[in-house]
N, C-alpha and C positions, 0 to 999 in steps of 0.2 A: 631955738631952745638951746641953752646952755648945756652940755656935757660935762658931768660932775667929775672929778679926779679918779673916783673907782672906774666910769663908767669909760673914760679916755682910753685907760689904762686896762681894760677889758677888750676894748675896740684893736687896741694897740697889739696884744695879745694874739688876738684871733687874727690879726693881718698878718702876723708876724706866724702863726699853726700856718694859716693857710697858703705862704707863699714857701714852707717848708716844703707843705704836701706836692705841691705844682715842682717843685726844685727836686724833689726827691722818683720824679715820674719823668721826669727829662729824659732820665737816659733809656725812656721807650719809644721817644717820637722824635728825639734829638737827632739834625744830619749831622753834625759836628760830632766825637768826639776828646776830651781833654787828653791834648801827648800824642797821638794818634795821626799822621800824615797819610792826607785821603789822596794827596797830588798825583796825576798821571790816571786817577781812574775814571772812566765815563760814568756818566748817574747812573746804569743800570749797574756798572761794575760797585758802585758806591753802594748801592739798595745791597746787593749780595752780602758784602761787608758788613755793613750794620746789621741784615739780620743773622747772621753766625755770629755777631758780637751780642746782639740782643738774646740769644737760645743758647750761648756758652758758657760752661762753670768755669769762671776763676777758681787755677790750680793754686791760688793762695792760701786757702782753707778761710776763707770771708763768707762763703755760702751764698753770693753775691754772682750772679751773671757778671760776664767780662765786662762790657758795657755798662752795666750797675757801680762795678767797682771803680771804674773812670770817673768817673763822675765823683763817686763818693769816697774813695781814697786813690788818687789823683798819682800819690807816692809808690804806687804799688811796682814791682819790677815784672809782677807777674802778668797784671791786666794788661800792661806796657807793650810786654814782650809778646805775648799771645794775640795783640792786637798788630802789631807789625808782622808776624810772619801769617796772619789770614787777608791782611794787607798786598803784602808781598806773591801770595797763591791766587791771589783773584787777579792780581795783574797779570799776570802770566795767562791767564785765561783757563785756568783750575775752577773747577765746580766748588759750590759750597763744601760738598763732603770733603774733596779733595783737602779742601784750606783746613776743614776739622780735623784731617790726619796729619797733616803737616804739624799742625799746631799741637796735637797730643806726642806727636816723635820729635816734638823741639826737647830745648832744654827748660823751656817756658813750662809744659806739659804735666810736669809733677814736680812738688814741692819736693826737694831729699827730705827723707827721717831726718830727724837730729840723732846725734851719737847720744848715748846713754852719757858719756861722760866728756866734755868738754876740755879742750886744752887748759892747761892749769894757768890760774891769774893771780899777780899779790891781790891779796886784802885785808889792810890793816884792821889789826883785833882788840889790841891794847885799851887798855878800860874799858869795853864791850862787856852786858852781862853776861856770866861762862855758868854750863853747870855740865857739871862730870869732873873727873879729873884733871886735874893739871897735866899730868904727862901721857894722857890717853894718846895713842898714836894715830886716829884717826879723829880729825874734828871737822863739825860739819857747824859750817855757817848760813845762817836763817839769815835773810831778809824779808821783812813781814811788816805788814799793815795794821793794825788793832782792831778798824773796820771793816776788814775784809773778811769776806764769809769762808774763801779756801783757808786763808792761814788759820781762821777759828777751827776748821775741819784736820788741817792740819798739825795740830796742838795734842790731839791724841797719837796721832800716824807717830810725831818725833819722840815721843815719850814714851810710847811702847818702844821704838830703834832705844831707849837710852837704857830703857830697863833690860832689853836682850843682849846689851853691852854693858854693862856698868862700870866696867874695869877699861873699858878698850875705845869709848864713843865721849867725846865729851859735845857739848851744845855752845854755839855762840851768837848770841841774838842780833841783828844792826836792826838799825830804821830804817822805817822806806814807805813813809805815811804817802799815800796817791792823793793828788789833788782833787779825782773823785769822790771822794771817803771825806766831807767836813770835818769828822771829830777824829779822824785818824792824826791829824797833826799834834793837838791837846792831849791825844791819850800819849801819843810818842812821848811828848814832853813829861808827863805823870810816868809815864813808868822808870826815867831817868832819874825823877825826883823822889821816887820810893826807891830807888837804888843809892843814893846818895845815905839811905838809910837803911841800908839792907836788905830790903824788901822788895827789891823787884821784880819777883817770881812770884811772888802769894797775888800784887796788883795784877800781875801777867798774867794769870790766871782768872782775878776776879773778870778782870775786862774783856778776855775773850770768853766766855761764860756769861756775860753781859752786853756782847758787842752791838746788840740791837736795841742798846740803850745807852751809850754811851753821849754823855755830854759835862761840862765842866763840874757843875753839880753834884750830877753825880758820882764824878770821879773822888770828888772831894768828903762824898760822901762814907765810899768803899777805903779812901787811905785812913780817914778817922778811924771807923770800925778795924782796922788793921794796924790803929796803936799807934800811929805816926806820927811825929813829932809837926802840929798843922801849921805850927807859923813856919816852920821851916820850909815845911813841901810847898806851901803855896811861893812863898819866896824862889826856891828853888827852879817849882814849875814857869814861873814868868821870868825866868833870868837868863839874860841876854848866855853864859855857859854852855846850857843846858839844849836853849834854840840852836846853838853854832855842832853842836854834837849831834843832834840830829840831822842839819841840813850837812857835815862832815860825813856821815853814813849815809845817806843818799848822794851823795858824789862819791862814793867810795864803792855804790852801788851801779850805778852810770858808768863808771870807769870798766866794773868788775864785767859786765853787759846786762844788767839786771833788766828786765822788759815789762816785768810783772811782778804780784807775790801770792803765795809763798814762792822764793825761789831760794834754793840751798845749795850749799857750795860742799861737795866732798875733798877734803883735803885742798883745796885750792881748786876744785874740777867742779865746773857747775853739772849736777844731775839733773836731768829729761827725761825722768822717768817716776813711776808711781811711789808714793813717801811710803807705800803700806811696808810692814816691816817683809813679807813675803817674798816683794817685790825688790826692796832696794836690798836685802841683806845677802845677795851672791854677790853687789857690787863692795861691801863691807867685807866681806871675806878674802876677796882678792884684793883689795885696797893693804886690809891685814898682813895680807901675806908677802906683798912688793915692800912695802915697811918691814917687814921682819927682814926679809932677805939685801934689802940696802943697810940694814942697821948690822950685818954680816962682817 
């Protein structure tokens, strides 16, 4: 009997679920693991090793046993590292426990905090949209998704900082649509194209107030209601400009070390720390006050 095209492509499907599931359990029955040098151990020394690596958290913050994390981010320096020195404890002929402590007093063992504020990086700002002052002394640069659920959370977090600064904070938006996020590329390019016309803070607003609705339609729908000029924005939104400005801000983002977003830049310092205003305004205060006394 023939197999119709859905019915291929269902088959297809499911072969393809269920060689993930098998792929994804590996690293419970696997003797091998990826990056990992078992050389110089006997098998019982080997069984040791895999199960400390199968029963241990990666100190990456993955949530992932070490052995999990091999497997399934291969790039990791942590799973790596922690895997070489429980390695390294069983050939010596150290107990499991033993290679556990070894491996929590490496340097593998805990991820450092990140600093609250980051060494300072250029990032070009120039035609970027701004709101606050022009000569406010501290400015803080967004890189942000239109799709993203934080940067949508974070939309109120930077607008209460703008309002508890008005004179002293201004805002600068880049793109940094994630390949993730389908419609985050198309809104990027709409919010340029309402800036081209003044308006790219009322769309910036519609859209992340809308983010779980977002698609070309409907953007087009929200710039009409917002009085815009539609032959223009749609020209606008599809033009080769517009696209090189945004993929300009995501290299500008790459460069700056962006990983993620929301991520915001103080003064040239990327902050690692909570947007809420409670939270980031002792770093604004002392930010304030190093400006005030360089400008001496």
């Amino acid at each position: 009997m023939k197999i119709g095209p859905a019915r291929n492509w269902l088959a297809i499907t499911l072969l393809f679920a269920g060689a993930l599931l098998l792929w994804s359990q590996d690293w419970q029955n696997a003797t091998a693991l990826p990056g990992v040098d078992f050389s110089g151990l006997t098998p019982a020394m080997r069984q040791h090793v895999l199960h400390v690596l199968r029963d241990y958290d990666c100190s990456c913050g993955c949530a992932m046993k070490v052995a999990e994390c091999r497997f399934k981010d291969p790039a990791c320096a942590y799973s790596k590292g922690l895997s070489a020195v429980v390695v390294a404890s069983i050939r010596q002929g150290k107990s499991e426990a033993a290679a556990i402590a070894d491996a929590k007093a490496s340097r593998f063992g805990h991820r450092p905090e990140p600093k609250l504020l980051d060494d300072p990086v250029p990032i070009p700002t120039q035609g970027a949209p701004v709101m606050g002052p022009a000569a406010a002394p501290v400015t803080l640069v967004e890189f942000s998704d239109f799709q993203c659920p934080y940067c949508a959370i974070a939309v109120a977090k930077i607008n209460a900082i703008l309002k508890a600064y008005p004179r002293d904070v201004k805002l600068v938006f880049k793109q940094f649509p994630l390949d993730s996020h389908p419609q985050a590329a198309i809104s990027a390019q709409a919010s340029l194209a309402a800036q081209k016309q003044g308006k790219f803070w009322q769309l910036h607003d519609v859209m992340y107030a809308h983010r779980t609705e977002l698609s070309r339609r409907a953007i087009l729908g929200w710039a009409a209601a917002l009085g815009l000029d539609m032959k223009k924005f749609e020209a606008d939104l599809d033009s080769d400009a517009v696209k090189k400005t945004v993929a300009r801000d995501m290299d500008d983002g790459e460069k700056a070390g962006v990983e993620g977003t929301p991520t915001v830049y103080i003064n040239g310092r990327r902050y690692n720390g909570d947007l809420e205003l409670s939270a980031v305004k002792p770093v604004i205060e002392a930010e304030l006050k190093r400006v005030a006394a360089a400008r001496k």
